[in-house]
MIDOSE-1310 file (N, C-alpha, C; in nm, 2 decimals, decimal comma, always signed):
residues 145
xxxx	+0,08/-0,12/+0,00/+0,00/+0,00/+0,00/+0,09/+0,13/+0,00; +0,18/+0,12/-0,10/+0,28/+0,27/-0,11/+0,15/+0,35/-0,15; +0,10/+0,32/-0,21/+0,01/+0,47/-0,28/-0,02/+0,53/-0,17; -0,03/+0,48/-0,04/-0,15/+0,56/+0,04/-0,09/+0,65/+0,13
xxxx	-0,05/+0,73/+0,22/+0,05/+0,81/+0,31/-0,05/+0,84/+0,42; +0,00/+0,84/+0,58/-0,05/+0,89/+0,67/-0,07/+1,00/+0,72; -0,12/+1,09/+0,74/-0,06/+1,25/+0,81/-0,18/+1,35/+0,85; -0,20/+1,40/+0,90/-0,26/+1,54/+0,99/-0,31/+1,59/+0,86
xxxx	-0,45/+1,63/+0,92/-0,54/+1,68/+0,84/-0,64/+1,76/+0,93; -0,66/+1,88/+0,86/-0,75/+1,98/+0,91/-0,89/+1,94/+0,94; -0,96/+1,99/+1,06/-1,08/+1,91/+1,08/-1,21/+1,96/+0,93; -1,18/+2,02/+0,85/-1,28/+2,09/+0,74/-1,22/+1,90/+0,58
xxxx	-1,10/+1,89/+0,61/-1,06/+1,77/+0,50/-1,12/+1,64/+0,59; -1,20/+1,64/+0,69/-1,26/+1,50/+0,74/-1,42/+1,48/+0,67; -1,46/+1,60/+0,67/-1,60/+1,62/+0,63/-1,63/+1,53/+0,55; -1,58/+1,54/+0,43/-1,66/+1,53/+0,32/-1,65/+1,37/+0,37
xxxx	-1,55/+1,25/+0,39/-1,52/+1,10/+0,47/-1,67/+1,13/+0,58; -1,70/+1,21/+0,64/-1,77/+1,17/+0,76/-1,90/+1,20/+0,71; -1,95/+1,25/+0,63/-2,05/+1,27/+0,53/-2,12/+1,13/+0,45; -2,02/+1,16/+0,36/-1,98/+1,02/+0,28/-2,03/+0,85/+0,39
xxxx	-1,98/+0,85/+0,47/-1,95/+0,72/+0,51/-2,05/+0,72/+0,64; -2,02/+0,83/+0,74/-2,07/+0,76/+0,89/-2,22/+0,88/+0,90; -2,26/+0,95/+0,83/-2,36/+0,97/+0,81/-2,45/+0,95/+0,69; -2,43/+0,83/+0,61/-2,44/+0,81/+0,48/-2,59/+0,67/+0,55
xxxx	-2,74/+0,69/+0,50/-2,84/+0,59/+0,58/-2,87/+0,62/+0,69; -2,81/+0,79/+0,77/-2,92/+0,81/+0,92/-2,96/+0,98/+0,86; -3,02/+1,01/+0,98/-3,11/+1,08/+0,99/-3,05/+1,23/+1,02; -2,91/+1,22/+1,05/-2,81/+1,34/+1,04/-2,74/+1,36/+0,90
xxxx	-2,74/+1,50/+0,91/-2,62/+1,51/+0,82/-2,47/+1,61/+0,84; -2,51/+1,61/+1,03/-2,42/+1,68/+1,08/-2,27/+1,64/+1,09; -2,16/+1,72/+1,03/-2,05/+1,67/+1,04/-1,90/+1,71/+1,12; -1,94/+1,82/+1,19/-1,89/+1,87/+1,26/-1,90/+1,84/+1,40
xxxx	-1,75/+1,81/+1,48/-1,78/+1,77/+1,62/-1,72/+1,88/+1,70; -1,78/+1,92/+1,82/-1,76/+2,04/+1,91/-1,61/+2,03/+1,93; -1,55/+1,94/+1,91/-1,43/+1,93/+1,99/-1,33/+1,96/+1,86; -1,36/+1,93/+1,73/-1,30/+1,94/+1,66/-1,17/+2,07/+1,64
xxxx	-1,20/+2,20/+1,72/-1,10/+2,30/+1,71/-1,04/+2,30/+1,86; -1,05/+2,22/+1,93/-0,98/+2,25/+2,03/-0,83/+2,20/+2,05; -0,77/+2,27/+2,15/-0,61/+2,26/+2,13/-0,64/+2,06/+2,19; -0,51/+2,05/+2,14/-0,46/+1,91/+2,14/-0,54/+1,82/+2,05
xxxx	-0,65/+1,81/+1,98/-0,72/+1,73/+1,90/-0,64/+1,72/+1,75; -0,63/+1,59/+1,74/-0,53/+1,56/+1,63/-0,64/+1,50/+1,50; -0,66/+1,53/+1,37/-0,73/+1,49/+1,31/-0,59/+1,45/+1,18; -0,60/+1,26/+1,19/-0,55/+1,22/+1,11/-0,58/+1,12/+1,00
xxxx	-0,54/+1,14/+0,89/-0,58/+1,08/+0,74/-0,47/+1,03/+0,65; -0,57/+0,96/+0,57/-0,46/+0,91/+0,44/-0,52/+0,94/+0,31; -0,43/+0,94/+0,25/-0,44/+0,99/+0,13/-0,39/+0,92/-0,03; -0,44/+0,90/-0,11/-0,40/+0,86/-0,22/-0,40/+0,98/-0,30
xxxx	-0,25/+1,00/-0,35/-0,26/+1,09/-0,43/-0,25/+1,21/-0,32; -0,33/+1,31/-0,37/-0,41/+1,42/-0,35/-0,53/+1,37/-0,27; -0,61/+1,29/-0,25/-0,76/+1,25/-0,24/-0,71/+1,19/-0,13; -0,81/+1,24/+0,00/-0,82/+1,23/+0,12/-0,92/+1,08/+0,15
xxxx	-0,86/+0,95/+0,20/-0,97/+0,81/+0,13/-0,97/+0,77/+0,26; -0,95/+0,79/+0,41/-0,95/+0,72/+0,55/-0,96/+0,89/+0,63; -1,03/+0,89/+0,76/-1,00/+1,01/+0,80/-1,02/+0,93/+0,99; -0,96/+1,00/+1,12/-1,00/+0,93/+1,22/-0,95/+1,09/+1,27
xxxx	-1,06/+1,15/+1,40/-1,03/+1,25/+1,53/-0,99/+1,18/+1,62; -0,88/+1,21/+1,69/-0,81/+1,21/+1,84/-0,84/+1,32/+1,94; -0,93/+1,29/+2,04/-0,95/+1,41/+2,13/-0,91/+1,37/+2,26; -0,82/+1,46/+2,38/-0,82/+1,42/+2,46/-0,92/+1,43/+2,57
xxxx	-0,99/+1,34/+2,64/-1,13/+1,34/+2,70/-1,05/+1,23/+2,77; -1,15/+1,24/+2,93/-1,10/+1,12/+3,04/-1,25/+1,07/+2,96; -1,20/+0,92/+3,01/-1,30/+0,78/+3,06/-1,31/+0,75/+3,16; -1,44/+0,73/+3,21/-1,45/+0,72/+3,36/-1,33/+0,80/+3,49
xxxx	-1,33/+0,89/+3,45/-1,23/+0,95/+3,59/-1,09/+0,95/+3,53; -1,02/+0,83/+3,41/-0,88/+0,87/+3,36/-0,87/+0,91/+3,27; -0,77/+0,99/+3,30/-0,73/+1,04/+3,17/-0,72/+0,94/+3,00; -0,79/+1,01/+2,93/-0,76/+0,88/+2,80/-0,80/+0,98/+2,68
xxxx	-0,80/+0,92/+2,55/-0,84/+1,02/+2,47/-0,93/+0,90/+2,36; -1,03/+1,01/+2,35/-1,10/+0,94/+2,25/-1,11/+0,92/+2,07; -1,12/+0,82/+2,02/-1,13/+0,83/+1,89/-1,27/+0,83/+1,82; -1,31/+0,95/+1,72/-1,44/+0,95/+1,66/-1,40/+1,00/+1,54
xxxx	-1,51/+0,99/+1,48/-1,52/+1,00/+1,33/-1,44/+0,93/+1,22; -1,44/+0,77/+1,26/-1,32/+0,71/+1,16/-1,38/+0,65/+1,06; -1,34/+0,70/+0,95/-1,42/+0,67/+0,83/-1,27/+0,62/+0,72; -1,33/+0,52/+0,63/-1,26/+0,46/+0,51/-1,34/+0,52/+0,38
xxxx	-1,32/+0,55/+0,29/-1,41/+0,59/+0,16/-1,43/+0,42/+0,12; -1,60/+0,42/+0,09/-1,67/+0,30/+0,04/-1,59/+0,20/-0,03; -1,53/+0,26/-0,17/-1,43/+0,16/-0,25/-1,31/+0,09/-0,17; -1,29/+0,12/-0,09/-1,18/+0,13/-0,05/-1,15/+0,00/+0,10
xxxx	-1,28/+0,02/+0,15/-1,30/-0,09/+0,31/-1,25/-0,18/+0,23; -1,15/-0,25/+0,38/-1,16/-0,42/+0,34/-1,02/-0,42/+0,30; -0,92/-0,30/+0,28/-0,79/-0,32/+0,22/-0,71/-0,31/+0,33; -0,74/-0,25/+0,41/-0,64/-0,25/+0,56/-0,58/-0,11/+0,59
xxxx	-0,66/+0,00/+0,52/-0,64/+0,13/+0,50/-0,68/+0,16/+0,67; -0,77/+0,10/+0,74/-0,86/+0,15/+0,89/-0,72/+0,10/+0,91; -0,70/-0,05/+0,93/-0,59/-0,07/+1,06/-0,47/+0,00/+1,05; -0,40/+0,08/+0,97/-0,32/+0,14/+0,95/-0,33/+0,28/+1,01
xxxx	-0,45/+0,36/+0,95/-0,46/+0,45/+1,03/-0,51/+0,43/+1,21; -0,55/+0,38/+1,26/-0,59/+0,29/+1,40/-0,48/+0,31/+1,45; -0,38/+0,21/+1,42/-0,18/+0,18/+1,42/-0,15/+0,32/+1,48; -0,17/+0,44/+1,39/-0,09/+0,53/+1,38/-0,14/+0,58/+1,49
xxxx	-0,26/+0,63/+1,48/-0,36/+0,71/+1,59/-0,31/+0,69/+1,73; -0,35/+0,53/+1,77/-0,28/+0,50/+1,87/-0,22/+0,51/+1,92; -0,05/+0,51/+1,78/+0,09/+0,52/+1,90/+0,07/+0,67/+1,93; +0,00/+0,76/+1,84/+0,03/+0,94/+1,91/-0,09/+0,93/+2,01
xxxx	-0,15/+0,92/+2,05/-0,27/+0,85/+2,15/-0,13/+0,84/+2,32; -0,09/+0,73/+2,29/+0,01/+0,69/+2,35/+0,11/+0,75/+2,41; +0,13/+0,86/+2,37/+0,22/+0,98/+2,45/+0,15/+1,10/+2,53; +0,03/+1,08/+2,50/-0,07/+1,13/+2,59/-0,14/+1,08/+2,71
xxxx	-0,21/+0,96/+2,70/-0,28/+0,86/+2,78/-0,26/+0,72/+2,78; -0,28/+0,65/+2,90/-0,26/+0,52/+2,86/-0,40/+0,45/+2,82; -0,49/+0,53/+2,76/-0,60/+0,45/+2,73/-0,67/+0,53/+2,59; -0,71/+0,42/+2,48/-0,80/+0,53/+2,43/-0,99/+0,43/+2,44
xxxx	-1,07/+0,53/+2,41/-1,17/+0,47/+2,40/-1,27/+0,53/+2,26; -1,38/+0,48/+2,28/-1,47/+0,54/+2,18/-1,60/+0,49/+2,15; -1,67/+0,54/+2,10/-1,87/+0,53/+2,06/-1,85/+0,44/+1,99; -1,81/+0,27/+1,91/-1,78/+0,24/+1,80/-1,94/+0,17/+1,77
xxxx	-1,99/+0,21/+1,60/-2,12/+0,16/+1,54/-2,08/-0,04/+1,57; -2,21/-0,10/+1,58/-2,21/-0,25/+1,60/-2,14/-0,31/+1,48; -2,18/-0,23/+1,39/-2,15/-0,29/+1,23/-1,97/-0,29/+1,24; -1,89/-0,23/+1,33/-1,77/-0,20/+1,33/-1,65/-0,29/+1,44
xxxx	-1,76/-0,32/+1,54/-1,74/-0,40/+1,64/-1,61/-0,54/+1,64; -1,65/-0,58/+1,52/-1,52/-0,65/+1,51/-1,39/-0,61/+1,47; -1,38/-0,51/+1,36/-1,25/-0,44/+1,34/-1,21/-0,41/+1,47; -1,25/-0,37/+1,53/-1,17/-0,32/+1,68/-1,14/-0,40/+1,78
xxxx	-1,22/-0,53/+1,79/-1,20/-0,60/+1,89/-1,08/-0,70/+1,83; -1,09/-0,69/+1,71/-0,95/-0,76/+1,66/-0,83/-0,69/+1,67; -0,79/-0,54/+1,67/-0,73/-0,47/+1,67/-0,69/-0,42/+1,85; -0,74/-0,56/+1,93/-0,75/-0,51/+2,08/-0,85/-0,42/+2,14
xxxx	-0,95/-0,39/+2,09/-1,05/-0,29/+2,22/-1,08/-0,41/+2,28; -1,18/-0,36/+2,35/-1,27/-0,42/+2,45/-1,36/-0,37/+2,44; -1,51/-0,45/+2,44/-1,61/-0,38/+2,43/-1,67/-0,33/+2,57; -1,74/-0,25/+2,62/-1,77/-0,20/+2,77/-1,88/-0,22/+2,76
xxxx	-1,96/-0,24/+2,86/-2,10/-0,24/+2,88/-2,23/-0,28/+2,81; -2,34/-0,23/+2,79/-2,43/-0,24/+2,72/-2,44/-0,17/+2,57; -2,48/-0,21/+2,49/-2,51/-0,12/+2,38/-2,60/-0,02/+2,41; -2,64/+0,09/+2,31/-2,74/+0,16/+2,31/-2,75/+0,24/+2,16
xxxx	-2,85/+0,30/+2,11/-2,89/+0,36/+1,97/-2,81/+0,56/+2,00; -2,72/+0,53/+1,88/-2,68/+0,68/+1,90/-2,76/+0,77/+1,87; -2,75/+0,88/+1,90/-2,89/+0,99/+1,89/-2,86/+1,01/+1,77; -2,76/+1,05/+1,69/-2,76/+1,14/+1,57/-2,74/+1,01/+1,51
xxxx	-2,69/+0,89/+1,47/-2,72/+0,82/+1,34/-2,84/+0,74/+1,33; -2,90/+0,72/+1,50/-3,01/+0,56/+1,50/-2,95/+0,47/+1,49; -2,84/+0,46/+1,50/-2,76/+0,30/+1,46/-2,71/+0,26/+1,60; -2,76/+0,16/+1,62/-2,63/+0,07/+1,75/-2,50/+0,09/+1,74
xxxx	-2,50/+0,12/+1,87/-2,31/+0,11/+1,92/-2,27/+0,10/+2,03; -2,16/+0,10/+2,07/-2,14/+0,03/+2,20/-1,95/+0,10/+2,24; -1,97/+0,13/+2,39/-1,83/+0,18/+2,40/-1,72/+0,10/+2,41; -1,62/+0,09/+2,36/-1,46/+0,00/+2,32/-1,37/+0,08/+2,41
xxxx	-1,28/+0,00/+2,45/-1,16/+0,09/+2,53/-1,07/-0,04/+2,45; -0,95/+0,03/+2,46/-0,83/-0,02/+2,44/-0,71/+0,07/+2,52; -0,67/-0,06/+2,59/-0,55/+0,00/+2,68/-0,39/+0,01/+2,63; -0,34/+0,12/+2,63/-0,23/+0,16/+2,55/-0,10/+0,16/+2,62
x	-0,06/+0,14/+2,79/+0,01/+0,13/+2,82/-0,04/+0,10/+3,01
């Protein structure tokens, strides 16, 4: 996968991925997250070419009382799932995750549940229906150090 490259992207180059993909079949079409301009939030992507094709937010937020930082908005462009473009970006997220907290967590959709638990989360608790897509999901932690 040489075509593809990892790197820092403005939270305005995730949109059109979080449009496309994780609001693509709900009832939102909101794509902006409150946290998105705040200091420390890392918004990282890949790219083929020019064309922005994977996008994932890093925010730092405690879980239950620790410090940890959360991962939202991780989207792959449609053609593209299934190549190993997510676990790569995941990979990367994590290790910069990792000099921050020793934990990260996240909202992940049910339909996604396995990428992650193979990639080490944990699933937490109960599921429940997110407000803005209607789709099931359930919280994941993965411990980073």
């Amino acid at each position: 996968m040489a075509e593809f490259t990892v790197g820092e992207l403005t939270a305005e180059e995730t949109y059109p991925l979080r449009l496309a993909v994780l609001r693509n079949d709900t009832p939102s079409a909101a794509v902006t997250f409150a946290e998105d301009d705040l200091p420390g939030t890392l918004h990282l992507g890949m790219r083929d070419g020019g064309t922005v094709v994977a996008v994932s937010t890093w925010v730092t937020r405690p879980y239950l009382g620790e410090v940890a930082v959360q991962l939202r908005g991780m989207a792959t462009a449609a053609h593209l799932q299934g190549r190993g473009l997510g676990a790569i970006l995941l990979d990367a997220g994590c290790m910069r995750a990792e000099a921050v907290a020793p934990l990260v967590w996240a909202r992940a959709r049910d339909t996604a549940l396995s990428f992650y638990v193979r990639h080490g989360f944990t699933i937490e608790r109960d599921g429940f229906i997110d407000e803005h897509t209607a789709k099931p999901h359930h919280l994941i932690t993965k411990r980073l150090r």
